[in-house]
N, C-alpha and C positions, 0 to 999 in steps of 0.2 A: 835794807839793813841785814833780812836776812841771809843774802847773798855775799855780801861782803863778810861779813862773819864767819861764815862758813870758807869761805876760801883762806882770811887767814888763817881760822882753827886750825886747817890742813896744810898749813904751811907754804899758800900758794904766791910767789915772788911779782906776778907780771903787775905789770901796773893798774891799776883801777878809776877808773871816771864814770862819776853818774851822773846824770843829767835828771834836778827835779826843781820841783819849788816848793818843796816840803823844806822849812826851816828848824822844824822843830825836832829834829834830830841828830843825835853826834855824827855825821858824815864822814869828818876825819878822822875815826876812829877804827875804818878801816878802807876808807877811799883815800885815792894820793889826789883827786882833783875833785871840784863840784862845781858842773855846770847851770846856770840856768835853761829855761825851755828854749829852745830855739827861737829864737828873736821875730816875732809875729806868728809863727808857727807855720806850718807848711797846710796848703789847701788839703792833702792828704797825711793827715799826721801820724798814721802806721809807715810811713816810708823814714820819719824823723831816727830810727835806729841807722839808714845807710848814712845820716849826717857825719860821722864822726871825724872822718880825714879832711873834713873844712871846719873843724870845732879845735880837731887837735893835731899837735904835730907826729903823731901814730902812724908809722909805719905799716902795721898788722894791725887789724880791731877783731877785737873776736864779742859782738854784739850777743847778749844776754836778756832773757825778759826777766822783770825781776820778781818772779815770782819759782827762782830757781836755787836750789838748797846743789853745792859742788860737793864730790866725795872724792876727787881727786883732782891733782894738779893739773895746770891747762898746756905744760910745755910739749905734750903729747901733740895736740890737738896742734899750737900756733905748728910745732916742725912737722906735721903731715901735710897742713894746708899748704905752706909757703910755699910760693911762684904757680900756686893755682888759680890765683885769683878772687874770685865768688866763689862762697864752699856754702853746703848746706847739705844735711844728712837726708837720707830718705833711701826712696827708690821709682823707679822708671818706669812709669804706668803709661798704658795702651788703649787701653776702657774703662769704661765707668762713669761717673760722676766726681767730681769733685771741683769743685768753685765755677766750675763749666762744664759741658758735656765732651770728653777725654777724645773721642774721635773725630769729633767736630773742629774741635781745635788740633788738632795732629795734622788735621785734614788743612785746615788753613793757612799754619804755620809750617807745612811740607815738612814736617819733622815725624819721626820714628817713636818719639813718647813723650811726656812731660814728667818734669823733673817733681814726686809731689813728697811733701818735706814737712815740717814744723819751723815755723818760723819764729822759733821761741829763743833759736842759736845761727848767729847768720857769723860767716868769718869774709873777712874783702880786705884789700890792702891798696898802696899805692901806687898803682899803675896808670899809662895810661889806658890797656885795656878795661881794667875793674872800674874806672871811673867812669869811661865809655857806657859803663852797660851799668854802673848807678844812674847815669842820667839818661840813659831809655827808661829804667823803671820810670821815673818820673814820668816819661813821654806814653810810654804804656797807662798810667792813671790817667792821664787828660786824654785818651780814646778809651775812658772804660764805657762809654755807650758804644762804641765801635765793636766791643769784644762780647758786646751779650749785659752789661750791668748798667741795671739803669735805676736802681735802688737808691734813694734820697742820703738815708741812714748811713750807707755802708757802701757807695760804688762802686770799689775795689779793693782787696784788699791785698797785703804786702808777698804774700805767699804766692799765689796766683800771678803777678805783676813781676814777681821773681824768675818765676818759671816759664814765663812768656817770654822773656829777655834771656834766660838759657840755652830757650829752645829753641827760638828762632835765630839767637846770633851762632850757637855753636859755640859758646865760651863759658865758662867757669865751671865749677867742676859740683857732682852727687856723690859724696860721701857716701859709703854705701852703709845701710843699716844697722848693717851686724857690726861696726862699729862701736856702737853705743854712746860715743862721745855725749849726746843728750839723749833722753827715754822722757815721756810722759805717762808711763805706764796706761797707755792705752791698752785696750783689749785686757783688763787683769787678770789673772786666775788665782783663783787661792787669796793669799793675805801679802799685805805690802809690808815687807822688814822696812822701816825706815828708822834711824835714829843718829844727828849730829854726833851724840856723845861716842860713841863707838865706832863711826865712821863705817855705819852698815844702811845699806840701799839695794836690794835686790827682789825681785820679784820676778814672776812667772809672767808674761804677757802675748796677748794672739796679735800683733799688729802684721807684717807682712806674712809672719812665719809665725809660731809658738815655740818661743824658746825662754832661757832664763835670764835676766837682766841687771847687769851691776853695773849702771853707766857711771861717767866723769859727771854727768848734771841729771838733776833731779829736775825738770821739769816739772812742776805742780799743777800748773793749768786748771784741769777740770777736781783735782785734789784738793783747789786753796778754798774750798768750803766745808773741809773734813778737819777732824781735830786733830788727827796724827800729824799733817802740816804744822798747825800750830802749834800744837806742842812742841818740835822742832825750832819755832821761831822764840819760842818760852824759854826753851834750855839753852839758846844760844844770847838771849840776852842777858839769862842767868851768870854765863860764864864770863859775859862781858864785863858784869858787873864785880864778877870774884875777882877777876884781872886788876881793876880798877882800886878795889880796895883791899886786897892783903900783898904783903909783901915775897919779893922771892923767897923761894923754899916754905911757905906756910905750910903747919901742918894743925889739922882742925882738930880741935879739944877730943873729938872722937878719937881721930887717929890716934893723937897718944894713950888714951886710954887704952884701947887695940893693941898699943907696940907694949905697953906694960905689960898687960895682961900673959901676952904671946910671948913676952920676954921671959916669963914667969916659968911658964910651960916649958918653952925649951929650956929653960936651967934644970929644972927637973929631967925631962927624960936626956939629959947627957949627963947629966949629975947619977939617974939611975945606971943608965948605961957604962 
């Protein structure tokens, strides 16, 4: 909810579908569709976001986790992606660690780096290549023993499975960081400006680089156990609810008190004047 909120708040047009089985919330107050979970659910249920293009007739999906507060409109974002394919922001590592060992697997997949991203924002559309390489992820998860994972809990997961099907087919595209299109303010420095009501979201952050950040998506992630998330999620259902019950043009007993008062004032200094 608090995602949808926020995107209307900001005026955002594209169409919106969630998929939950939460009933006890107003959905259509700012979803245009409401899915239920995927009909059995899938043996790996972090891949359930590439479902969208067999749930809906969506052309472009621009796939959301929903623990993400927008501070601007997404038409940016669909007209950079189109005729890319698979997009996903990040940048193109060599070494290291991360969900595998980076040169192990460079080394395997004869590729030059893996594509390593947040998989909090995925964009894919209707092709046949993007669908091609939605259904190797799938095929990627049913070799996650093949790849190093042999974890009961957690076999593989979406990010990883993404990046293995980038790197080895040579297809869809890495948004490049400095974009900003999504942040999770990883790495923070200093203090996180956040707040719906103002449409302010920036912060200092070390992730590939140290620089300043005002992305299109708020990412919450490791945030959605801090209070300044919530509060966000407070004021925005606050505002839902002023929408709901006062009418156009309302002005609050305050204000007018306020426009008296000031009205008062300026009669005097042009009356002095």
């Amino acid at each position: 909810m608090g995602l949808g909120r926020s995107l209307r708040l900001i005026g955002d047009t594209s169409t919106r579908v969630v998929a939950t089985d939460r009933s006890d919330q107003p959905w259509d107050e700012c979803f245009d569709q409401v899915l239920p979970p995927s009909e059995g659910g899938h043996e790996w249920l972090f891949l359930n976001k590439l479902d969208a293009l067999k749930r809906t007739d969506a052309d472009q999906v621009l796939f959301i986790d929903g623990d993400t507060l927008a501070f601007k409109r997404l038409d940016d974002i669909f007209e950079y992606c189109s005729g890319k394919g698979l997009c996903v922001q990040g940048n193109l590592v060599r070494d290291g660690h991360w969900h595998l060992d980076i040169p192990e697997l460079c080394k395997r997949l004869n590729c030059e780096g893996i594509p390593k991203f947040n998989g909090g924002m995925i964009y894919y559309e209707r092709t046949p290549e993007c669908e091609a390489m939605i259904d190797r992820c799938y095929e990627i998860a049913r070799q996650a023993k093949e790849f190093g994972f042999d974890r009961t809990d957690l076999p593989i997961n979406d990010e990883i499975t993404i990046a293995i099907a980038m790197a080895e087919s040579g297809n869809g595209h890495l948004i490049p960081d400095t974009y900003d299109f999504q942040n999770s303010a990883t790495g923070l420095v200093g203090k996180l400006f956040l707040d719906v009501r103002t449409n302010t979201c920036k912060f200092i952050c070390r992730r590939f680089d140290l620089r300043l950040i005002q992305p299109y998506l708020f990412h919450a992630s490791r945030y959605s156990n801090f209070l300044i998330y919530w509060r966000q999620l407070s004021h925005l259902e606050k505002l839902a609810k002023h929408e709901r019950t006062t009418p156009f043009g309302y002005m609050s007993p305050w204000q007018k008190i306020e426009r008296s008062v000031q009205k008062r004032i300026l009669k005097y200094i042009f009356k002095k004047n």
